[in-house]
Jmol script that loads the backbone (N, CA, C; Angstrom):
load data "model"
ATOM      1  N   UNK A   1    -122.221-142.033 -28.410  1.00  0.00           N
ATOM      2  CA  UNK A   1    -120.836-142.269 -28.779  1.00  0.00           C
ATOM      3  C   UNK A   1    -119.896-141.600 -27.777  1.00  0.00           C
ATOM      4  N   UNK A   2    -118.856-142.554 -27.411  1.00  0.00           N
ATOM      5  CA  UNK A   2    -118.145-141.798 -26.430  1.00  0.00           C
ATOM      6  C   UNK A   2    -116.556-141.197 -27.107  1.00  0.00           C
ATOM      7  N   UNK A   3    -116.498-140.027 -26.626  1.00  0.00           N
ATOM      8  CA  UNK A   3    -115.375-139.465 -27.204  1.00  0.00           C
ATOM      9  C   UNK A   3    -114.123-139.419 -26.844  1.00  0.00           C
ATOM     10  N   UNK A   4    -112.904-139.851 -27.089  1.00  0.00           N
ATOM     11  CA  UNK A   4    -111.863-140.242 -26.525  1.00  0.00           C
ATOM     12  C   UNK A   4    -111.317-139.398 -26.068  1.00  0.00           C
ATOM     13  N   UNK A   5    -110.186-139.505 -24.976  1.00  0.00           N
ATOM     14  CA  UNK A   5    -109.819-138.711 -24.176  1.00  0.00           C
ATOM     15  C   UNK A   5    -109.097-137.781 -24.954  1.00  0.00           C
ATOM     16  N   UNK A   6    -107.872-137.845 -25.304  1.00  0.00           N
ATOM     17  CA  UNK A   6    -107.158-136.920 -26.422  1.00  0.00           C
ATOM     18  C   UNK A   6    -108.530-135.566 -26.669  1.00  0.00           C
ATOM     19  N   UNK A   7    -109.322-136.110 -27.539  1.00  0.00           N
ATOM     20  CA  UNK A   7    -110.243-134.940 -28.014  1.00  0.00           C
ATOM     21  C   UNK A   7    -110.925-134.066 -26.579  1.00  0.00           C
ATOM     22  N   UNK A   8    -111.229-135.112 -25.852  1.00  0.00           N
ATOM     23  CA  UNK A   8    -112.104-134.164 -24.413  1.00  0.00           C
ATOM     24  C   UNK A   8    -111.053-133.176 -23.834  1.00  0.00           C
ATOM     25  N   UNK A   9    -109.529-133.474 -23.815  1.00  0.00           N
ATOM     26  CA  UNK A   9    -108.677-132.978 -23.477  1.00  0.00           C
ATOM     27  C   UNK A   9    -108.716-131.352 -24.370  1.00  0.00           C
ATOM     28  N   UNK A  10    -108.427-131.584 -25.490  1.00  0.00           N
ATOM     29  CA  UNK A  10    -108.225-130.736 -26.822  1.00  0.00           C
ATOM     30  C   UNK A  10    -109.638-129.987 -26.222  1.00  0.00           C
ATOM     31  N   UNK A  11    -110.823-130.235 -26.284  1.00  0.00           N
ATOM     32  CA  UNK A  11    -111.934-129.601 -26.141  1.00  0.00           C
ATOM     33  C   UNK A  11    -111.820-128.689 -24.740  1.00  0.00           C
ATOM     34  N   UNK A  12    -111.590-129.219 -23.620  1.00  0.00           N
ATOM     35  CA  UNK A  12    -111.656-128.606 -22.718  1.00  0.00           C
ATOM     36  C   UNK A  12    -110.336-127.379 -22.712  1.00  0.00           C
ATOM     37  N   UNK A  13    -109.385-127.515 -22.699  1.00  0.00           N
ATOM     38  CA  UNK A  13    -107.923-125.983 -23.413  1.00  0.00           C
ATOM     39  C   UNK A  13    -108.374-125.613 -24.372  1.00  0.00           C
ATOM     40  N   UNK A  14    -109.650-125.769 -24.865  1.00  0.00           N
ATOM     41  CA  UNK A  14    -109.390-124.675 -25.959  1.00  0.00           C
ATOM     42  C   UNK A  14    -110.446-123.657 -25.348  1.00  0.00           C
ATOM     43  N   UNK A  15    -111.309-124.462 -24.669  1.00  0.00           N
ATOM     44  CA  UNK A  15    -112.567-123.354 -23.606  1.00  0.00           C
ATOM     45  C   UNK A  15    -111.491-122.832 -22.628  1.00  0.00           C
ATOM     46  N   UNK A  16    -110.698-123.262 -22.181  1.00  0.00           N
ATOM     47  CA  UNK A  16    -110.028-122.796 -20.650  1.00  0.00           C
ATOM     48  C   UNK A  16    -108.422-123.326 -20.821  1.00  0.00           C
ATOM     49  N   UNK A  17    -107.842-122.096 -21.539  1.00  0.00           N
ATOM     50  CA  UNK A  17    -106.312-122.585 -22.193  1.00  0.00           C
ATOM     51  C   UNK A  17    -105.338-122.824 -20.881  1.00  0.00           C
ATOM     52  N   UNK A  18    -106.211-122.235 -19.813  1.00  0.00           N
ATOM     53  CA  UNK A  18    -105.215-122.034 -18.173  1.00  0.00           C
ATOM     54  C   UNK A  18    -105.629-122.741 -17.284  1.00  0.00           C
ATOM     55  N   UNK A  19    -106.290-123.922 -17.990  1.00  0.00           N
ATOM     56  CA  UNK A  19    -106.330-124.904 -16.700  1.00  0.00           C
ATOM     57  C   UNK A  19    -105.095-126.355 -17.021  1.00  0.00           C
ATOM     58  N   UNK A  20    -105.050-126.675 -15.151  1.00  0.00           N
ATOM     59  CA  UNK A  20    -103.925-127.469 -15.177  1.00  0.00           C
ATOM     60  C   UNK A  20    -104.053-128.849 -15.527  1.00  0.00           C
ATOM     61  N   UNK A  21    -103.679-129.948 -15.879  1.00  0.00           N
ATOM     62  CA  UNK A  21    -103.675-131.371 -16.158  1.00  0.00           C
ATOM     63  C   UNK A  21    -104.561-132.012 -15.320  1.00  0.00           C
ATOM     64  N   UNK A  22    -104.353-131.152 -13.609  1.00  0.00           N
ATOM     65  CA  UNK A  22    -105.049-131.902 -12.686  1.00  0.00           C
ATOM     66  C   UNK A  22    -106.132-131.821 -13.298  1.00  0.00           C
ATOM     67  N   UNK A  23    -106.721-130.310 -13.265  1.00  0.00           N
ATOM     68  CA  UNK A  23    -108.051-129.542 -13.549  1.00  0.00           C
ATOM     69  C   UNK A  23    -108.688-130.575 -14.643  1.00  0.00           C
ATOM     70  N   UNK A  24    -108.056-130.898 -16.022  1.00  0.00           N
ATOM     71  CA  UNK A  24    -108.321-131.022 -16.468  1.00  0.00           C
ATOM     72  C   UNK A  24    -109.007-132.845 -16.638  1.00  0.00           C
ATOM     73  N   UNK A  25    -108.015-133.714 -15.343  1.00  0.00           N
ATOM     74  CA  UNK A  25    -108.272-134.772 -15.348  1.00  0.00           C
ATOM     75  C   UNK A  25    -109.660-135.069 -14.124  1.00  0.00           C
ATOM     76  N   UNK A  26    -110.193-134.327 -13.541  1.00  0.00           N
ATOM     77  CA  UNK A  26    -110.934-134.137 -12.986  1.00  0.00           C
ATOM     78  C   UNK A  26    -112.305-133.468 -13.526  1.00  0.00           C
ATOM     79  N   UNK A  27    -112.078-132.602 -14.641  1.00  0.00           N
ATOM     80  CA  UNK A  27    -112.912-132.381 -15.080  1.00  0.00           C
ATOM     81  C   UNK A  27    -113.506-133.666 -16.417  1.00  0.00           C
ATOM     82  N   UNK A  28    -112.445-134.253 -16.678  1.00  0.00           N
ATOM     83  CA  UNK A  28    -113.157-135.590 -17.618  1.00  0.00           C
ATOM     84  C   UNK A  28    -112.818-137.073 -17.165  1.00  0.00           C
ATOM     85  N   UNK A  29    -112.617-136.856 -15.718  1.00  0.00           N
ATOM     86  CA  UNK A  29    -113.322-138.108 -14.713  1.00  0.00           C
ATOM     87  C   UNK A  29    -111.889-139.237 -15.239  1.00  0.00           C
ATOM     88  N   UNK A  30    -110.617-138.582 -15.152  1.00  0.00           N
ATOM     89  CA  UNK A  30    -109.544-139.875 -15.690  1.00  0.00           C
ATOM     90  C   UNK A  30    -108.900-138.877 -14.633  1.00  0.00           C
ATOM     91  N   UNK A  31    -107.655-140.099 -14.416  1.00  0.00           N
ATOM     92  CA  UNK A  31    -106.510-140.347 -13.509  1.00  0.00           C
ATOM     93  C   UNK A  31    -105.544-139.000 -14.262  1.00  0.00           C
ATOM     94  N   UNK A  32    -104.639-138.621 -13.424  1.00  0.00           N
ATOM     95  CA  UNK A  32    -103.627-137.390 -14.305  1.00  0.00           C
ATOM     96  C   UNK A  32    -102.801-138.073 -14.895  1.00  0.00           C
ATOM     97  N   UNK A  33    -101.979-139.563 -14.083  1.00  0.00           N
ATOM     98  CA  UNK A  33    -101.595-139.927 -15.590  1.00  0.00           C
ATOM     99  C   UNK A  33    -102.147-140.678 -16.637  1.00  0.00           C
ATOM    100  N   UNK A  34    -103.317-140.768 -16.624  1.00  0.00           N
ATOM    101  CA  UNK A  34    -103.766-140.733 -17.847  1.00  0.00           C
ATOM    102  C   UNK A  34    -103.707-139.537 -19.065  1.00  0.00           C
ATOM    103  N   UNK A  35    -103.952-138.567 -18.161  1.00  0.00           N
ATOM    104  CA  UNK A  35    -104.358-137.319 -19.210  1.00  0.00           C
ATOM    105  C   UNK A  35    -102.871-136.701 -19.653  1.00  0.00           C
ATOM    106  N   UNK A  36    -102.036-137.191 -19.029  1.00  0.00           N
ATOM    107  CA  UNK A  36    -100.281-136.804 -19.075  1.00  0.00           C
ATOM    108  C   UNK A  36     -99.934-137.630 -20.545  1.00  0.00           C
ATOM    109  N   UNK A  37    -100.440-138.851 -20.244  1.00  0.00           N
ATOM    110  CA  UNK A  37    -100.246-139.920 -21.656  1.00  0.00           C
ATOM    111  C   UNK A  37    -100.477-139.170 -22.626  1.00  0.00           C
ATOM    112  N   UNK A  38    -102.048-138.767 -22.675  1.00  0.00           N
ATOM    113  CA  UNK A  38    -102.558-138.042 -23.648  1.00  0.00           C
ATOM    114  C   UNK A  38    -101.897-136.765 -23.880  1.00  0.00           C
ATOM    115  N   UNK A  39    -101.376-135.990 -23.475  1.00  0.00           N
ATOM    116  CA  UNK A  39    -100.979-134.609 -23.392  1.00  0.00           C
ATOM    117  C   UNK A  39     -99.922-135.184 -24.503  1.00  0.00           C
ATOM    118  N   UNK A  40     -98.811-135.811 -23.827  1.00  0.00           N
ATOM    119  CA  UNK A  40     -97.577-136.130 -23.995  1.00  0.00           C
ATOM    120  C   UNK A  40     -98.294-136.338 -25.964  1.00  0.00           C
ATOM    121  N   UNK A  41     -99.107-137.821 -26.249  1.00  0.00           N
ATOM    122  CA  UNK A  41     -99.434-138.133 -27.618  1.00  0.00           C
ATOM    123  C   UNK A  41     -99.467-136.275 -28.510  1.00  0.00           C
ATOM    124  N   UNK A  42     -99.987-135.609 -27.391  1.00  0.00           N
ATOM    125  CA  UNK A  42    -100.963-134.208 -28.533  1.00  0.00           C
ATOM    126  C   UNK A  42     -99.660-133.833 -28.726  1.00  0.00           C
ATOM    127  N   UNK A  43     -98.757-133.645 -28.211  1.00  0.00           N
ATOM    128  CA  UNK A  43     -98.112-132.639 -28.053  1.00  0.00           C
ATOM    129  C   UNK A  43     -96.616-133.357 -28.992  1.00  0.00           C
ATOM    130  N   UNK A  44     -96.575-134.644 -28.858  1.00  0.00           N
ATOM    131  CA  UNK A  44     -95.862-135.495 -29.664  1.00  0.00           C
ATOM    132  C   UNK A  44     -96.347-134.597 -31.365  1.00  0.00           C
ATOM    133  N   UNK A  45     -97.754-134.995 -31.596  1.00  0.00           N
ATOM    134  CA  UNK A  45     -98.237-134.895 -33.406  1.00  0.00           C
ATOM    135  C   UNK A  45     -98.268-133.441 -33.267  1.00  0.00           C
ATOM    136  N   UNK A  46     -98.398-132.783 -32.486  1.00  0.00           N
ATOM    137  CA  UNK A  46     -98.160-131.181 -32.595  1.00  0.00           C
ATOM    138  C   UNK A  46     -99.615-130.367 -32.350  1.00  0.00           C
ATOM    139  N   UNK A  47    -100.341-131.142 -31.917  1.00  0.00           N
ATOM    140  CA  UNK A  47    -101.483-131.020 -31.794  1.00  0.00           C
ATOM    141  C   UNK A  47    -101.819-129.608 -30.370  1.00  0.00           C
ATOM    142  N   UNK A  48    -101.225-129.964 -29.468  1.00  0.00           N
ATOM    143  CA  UNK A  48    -101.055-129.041 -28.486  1.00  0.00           C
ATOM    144  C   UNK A  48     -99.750-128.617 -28.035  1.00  0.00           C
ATOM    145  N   UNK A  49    -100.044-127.222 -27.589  1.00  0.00           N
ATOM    146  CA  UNK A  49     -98.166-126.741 -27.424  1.00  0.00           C
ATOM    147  C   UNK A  49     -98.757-126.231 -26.138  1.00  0.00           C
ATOM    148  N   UNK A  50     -97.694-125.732 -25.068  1.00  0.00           N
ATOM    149  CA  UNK A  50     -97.367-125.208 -23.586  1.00  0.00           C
ATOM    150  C   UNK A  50     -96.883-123.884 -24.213  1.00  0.00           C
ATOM    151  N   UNK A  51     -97.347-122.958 -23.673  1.00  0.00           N
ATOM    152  CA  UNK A  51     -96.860-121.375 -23.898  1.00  0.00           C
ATOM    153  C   UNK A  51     -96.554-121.031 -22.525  1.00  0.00           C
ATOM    154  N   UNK A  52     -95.211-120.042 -22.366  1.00  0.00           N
ATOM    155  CA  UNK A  52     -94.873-119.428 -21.347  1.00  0.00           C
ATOM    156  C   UNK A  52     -94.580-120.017 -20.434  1.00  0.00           C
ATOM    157  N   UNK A  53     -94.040-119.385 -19.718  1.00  0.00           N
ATOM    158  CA  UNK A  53     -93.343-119.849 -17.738  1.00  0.00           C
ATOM    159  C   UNK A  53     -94.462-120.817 -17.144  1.00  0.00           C
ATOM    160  N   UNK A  54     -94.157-121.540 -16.150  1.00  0.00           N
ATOM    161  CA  UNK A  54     -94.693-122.164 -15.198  1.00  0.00           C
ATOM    162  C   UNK A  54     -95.786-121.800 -15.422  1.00  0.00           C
ATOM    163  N   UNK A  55     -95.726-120.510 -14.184  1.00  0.00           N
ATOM    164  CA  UNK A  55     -96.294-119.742 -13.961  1.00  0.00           C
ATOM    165  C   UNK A  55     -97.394-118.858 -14.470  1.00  0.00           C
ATOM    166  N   UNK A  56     -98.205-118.441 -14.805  1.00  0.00           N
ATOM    167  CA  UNK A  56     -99.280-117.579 -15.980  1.00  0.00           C
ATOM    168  C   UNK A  56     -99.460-118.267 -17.457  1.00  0.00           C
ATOM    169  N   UNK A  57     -98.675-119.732 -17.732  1.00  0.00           N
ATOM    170  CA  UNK A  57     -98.849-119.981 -18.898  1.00  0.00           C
ATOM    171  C   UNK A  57    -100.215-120.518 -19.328  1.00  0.00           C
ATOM    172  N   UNK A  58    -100.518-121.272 -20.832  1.00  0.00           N
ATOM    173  CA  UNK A  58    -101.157-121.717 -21.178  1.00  0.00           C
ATOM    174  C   UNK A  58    -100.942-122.497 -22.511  1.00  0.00           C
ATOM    175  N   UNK A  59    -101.811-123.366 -22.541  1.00  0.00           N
ATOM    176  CA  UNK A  59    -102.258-123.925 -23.775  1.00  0.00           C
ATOM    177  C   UNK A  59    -103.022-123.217 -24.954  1.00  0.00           C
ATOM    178  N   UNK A  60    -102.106-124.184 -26.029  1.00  0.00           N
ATOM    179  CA  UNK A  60    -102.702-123.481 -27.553  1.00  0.00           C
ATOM    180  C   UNK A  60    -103.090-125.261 -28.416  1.00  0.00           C
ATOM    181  N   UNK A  61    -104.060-124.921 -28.818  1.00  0.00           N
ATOM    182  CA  UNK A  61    -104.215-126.313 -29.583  1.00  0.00           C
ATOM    183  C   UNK A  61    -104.341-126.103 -30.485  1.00  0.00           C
ATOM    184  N   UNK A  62    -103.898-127.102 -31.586  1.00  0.00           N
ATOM    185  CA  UNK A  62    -103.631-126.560 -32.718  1.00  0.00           C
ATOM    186  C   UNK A  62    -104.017-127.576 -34.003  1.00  0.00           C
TER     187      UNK A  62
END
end "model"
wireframe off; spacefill off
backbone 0.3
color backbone group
């Protein structure tokens, strides 16, 4: 069964809350804007939030 992106996304920030979109679209083999789509959906239902500056921030999923 293959698992949709949204969740591989969610799965991978919650192992590694400080990696970037790129990181993250590279690590589950999709385009960044793809994984931007998806971000954008999580973050729409509240599912994932952005913590802090640019800079040193991270992800919280929720």
């Amino acid at each position: 069964m293959q698992v949709k992106t949204p969740e591989q996304i969610l799965l991978l920030l919650q192992r590694n809350p400080h990696m970037t979109l790129s990181e993250v679209a590279d690590a589950i083999g999709k385009s960044v804007s793809t994984v931007e789509r998806a971000v954008a959906k999580l973050k729409k239902q509240n599912r994932l939030v952005y913590h802090g500056p640019k800079k040193g921030s991270y992800w919280i999923c929720q």
